[in-house]
N, C-alpha and C positions, 0 to 999 in steps of 0.2 A: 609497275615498271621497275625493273629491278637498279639499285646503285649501280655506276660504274665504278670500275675495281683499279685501282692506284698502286703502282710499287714504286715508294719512294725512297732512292738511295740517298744518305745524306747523311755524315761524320759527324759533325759539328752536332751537339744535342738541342741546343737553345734553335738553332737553324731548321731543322727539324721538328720540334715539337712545337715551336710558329706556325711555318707549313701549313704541318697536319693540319692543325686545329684547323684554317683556316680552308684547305680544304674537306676536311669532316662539314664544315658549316655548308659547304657547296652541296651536299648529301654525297661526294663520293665515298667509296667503300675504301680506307687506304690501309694498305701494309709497309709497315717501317722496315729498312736496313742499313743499319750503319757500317756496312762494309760491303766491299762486290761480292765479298765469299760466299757472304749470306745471301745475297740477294740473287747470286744465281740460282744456289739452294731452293730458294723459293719461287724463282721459274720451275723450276723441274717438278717443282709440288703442285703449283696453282696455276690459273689464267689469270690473268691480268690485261683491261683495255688498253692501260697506257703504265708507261716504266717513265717518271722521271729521277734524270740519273745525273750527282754529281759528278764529277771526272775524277777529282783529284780526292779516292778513297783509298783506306784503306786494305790490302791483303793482293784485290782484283781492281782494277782501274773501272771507271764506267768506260771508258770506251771496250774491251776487253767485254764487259754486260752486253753494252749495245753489239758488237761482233757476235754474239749469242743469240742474243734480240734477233735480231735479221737472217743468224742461218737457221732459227729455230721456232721462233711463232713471227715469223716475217711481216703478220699483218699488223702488231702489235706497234701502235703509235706513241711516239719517244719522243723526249724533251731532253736536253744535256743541260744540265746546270752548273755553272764553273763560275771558277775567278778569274781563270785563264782568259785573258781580251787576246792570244794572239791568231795570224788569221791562218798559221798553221797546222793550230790547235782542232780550229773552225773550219778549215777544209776536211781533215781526216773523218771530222763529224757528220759532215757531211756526206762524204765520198761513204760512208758507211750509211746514208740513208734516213740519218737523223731529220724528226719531221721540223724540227726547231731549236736553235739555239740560245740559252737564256744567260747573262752575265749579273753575276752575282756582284754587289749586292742588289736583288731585284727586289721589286714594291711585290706583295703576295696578290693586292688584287691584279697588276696587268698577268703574274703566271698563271694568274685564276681564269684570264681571259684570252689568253696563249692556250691553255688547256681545253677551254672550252671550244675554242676555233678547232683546233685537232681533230675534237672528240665529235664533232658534229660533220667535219668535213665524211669522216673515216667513217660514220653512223649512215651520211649519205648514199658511200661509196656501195655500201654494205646491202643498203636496202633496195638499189637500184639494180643489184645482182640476182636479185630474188627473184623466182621463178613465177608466172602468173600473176596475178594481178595484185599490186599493190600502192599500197594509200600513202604518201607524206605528207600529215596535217600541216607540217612544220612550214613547208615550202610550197603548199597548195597545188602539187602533182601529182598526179597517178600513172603511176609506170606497169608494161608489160612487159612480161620475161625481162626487165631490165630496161623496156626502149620507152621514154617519158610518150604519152598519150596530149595531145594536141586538144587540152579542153579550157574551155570558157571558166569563169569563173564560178557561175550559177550552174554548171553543167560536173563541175567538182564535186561542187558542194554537196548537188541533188544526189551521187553519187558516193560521198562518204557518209550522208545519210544513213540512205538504205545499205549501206555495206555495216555500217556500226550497228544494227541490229536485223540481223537476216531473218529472224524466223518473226516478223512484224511487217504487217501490212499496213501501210500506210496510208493514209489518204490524201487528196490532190491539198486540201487545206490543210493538214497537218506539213506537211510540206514546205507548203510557201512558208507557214511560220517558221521551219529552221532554214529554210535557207534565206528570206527577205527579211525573220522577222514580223514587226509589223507595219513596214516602211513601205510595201505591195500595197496596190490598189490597181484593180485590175480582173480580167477574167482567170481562174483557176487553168482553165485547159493549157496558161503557159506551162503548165508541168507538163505535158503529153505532148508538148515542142520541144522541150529539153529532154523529155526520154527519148522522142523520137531520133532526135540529132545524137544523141549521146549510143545509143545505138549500132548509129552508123561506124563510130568510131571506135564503139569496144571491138579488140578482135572477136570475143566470144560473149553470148547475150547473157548478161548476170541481171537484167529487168522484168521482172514476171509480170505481165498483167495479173490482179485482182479482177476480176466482174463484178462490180457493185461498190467495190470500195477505192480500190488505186494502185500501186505500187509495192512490190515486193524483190528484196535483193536474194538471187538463186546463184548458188555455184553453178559455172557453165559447164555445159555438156562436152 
């Protein structure tokens, strides 16, 4: 899984090379600018997940980035970091779409958890656009063309199973071990209740029967 990629505007050096550090330690991918000038610059070269931007820099303003930000990789989720408390400061930030406003002096670990929120909402937004069938382990749903699928929780699971290794046939006991474990105690054939039901509910059939062994996940026809 690749880092997620940071551009962090920030004048102050001591301010800034805190930060960093502290998000490097998060494994993000971060590129430093101590000036808007720079850091538009570096929009125009690179992608970037998320721009956090102080206001008050030098050459180009972060809001002046952020106005960039939003006509220009629009999807790209933004954090303002200022000294500025005023709420006119705070509206303009807003009304420009900023996903969160942070007032300086902040503790690194709540920005660390402000970023995190962001990054996950916007991660979510992302995956659920996605075309055909897709898995989030994270949240325990499986979404179609985007529209979340109405499954059980054993009916996920049996399901990101066989999707995390396609070209493996599984068997009804292998099975029960990833999805119960060894906490089952019971007849096996519940896996060919859960295919059965889970079935019903994919729009397109990714469950192949085995004859002799059990289960295998097929891209649908």
């Amino acid at each position: 899984m690749r880092k997620m990629r940071i551009l962090f505007l920030e004048d102050e050096p001591t301010i800034r090379e805190v930060l960093t550090e502290y998000m490097k330690m998060q494994d993000y991918e971060v590129t430093e600018a101590g000036d808007g000038e720079k850091a538009l610059a570096l929009l125009k070269e690179q992608d970037f997940d998320m721009a956090v931007l102080d206001i008050m820099v030098p050459r180009v303003s972060g809001l002046e980035v952020l106005t960039y930000i939003k006509e220009h990789r629009p999807d790209m989720a933004t954090i303002m970091l200022t000294a500025l408390d005023d709420e006119k400061t705070q509206v303009r930030a807003f009304n420009l779409y900023a996903d969160d406003y942070v007032v300086k002096p902040v503790s690194p670990i709540i920005l660390l958890k402000r970023m995190e929120t962001i990054l996950r909402r916007v991660k979510r937004m992302e995956q659920q656009e996605e075309k055909g069938l897709f898995i989030c382990g994270d949240s325990y749903q499986a979404f179609y063309d985007g529209v979340p699928l109405e499954l059980t929780l054993s009916e996920f699971l049996l399901l990101q199973v066989l999707k995390s290794e396609p070209k493996r046939a599984f068997t009804r006991e292998q099975l029960i071990l990833r999805i119960f474990n060894e906490d089952y105690v019971g007849n096996d054939r519940i896996i060919d209740a859960h295919v059965k039901n889970l079935r019903k509910k994919l729009p397109v059939n990714y469950i192949k029967t085995v004859i002799g062994i059990g289960y295998q996940f097929q891209e649908g026809d």
